[in-house]
C-alpha positions as CSV (number, residue, x, y, z in Angstrom):
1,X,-9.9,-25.3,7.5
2,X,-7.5,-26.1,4.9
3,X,-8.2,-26.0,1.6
4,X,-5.1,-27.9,-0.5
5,X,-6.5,-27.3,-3.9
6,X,-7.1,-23.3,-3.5
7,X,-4.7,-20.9,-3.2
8,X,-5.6,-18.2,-1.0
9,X,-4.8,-14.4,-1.5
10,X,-5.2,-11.7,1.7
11,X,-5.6,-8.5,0.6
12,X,-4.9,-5.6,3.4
13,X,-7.1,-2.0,2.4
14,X,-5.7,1.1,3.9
15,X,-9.4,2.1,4.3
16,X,-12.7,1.1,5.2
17,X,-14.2,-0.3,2.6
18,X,-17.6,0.2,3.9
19,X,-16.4,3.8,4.7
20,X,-14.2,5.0,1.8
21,X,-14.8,8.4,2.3
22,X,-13.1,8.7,5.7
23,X,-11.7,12.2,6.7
24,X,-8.8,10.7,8.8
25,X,-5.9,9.1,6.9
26,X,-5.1,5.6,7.3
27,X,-2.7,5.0,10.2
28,X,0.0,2.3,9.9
29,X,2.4,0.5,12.5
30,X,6.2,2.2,11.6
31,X,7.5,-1.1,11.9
32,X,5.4,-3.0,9.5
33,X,5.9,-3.1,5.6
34,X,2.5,-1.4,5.3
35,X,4.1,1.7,6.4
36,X,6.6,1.7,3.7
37,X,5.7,3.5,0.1
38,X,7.1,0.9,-2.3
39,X,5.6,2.6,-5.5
40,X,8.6,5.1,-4.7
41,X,11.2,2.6,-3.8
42,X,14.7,2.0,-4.7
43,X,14.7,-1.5,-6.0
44,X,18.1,-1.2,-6.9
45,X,19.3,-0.5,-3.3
46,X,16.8,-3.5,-2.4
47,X,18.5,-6.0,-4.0
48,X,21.7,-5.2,-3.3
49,X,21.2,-4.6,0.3
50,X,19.6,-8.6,-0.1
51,X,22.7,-9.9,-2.0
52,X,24.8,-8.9,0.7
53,X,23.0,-10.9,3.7
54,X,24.4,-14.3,3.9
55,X,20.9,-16.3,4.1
56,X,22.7,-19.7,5.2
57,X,24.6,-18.1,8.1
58,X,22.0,-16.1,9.5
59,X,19.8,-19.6,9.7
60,X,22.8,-21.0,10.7
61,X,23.1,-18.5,14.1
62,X,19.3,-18.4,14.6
63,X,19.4,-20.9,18.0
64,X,15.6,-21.7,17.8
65,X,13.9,-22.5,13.9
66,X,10.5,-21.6,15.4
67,X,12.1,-17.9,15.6
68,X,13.9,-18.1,11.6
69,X,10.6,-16.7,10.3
70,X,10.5,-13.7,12.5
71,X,14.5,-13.5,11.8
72,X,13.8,-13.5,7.9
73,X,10.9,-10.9,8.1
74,X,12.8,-8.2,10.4
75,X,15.6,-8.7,8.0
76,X,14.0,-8.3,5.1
77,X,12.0,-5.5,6.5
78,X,15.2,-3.6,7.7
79,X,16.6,-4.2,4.1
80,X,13.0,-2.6,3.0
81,X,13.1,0.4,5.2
82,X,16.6,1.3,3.6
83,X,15.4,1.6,0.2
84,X,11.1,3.0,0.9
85,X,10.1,6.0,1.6
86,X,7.1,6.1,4.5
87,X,3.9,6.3,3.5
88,X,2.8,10.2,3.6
89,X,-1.1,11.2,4.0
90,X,-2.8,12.4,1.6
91,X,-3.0,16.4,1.7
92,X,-7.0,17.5,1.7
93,X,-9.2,15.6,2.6
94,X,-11.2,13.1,0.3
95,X,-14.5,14.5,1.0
96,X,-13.3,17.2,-1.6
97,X,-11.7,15.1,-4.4
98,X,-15.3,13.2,-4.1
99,X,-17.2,16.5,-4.4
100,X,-14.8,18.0,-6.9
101,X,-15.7,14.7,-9.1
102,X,-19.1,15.3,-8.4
103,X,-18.8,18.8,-9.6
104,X,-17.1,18.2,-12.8
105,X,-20.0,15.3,-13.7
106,X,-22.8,18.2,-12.8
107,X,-20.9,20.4,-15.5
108,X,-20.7,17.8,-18.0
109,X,-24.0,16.8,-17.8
110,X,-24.8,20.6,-17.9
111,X,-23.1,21.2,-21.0
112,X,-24.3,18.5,-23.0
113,X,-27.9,19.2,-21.5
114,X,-27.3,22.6,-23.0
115,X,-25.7,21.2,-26.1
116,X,-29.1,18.6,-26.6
117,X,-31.3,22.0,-26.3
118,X,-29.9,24.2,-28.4
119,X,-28.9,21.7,-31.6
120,X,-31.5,21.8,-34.0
């Protein structure tokens, strides 16, 4: 259904979120902009590389409008690909950053445990 007075916002996880703790790294499609890393892009190259497409002609040669969408995403996602870096899996796996935490908590409650003893 349409809703006209709600704007709508799809949100894409890398993870489960019913499983957060997976052992296996998210896996993306190469050819998809979840694949691309843009926390370490070049946003410089970006835009230039998107001032120097000529948006009018390229909807100009498109022969079929129903296809100008899929034309404007490849574009911009070739444009993309030229200033991100892939996505790189995490090294270790999150089992141990989860039991590290869990470690570190254990110790702090240790110490001030200790600390709540031994004050007068």
């Amino acid at each position: 259904t349409k809703l006209p007075d709600h704007r709508l916002v799809e949100l894409f996880f890398s993870y489960n979120l019913c499983r957060p703790y997976s052992d296996s790294p998210p896996t993306f499609d190469p050819e998809s902009f979840r694949s691309l890393d843009f926390s370490k892009a070049d946003f410089t190259k970006i835009n230039a590389g998107l001032a120097e497409i000529d948006w009018t002609t390229l909807a100009e040669e498109s022969e079929d409008a129903d296809k100008l969408p899929e034309l404007f995403t490849d574009t911009l996602l070739r444009v993309c690909k030229d200033g991100c870096p892939k996505k790189v899996p995490p090294k270790g796996s999150k089992r141990n950053r989860v039991l590290s935490a869990l470690s570190r908590k254990k110790r702090k409650i240790q110490a001030a445990l200790n600390d709540a003893v031994n004050s007068p």
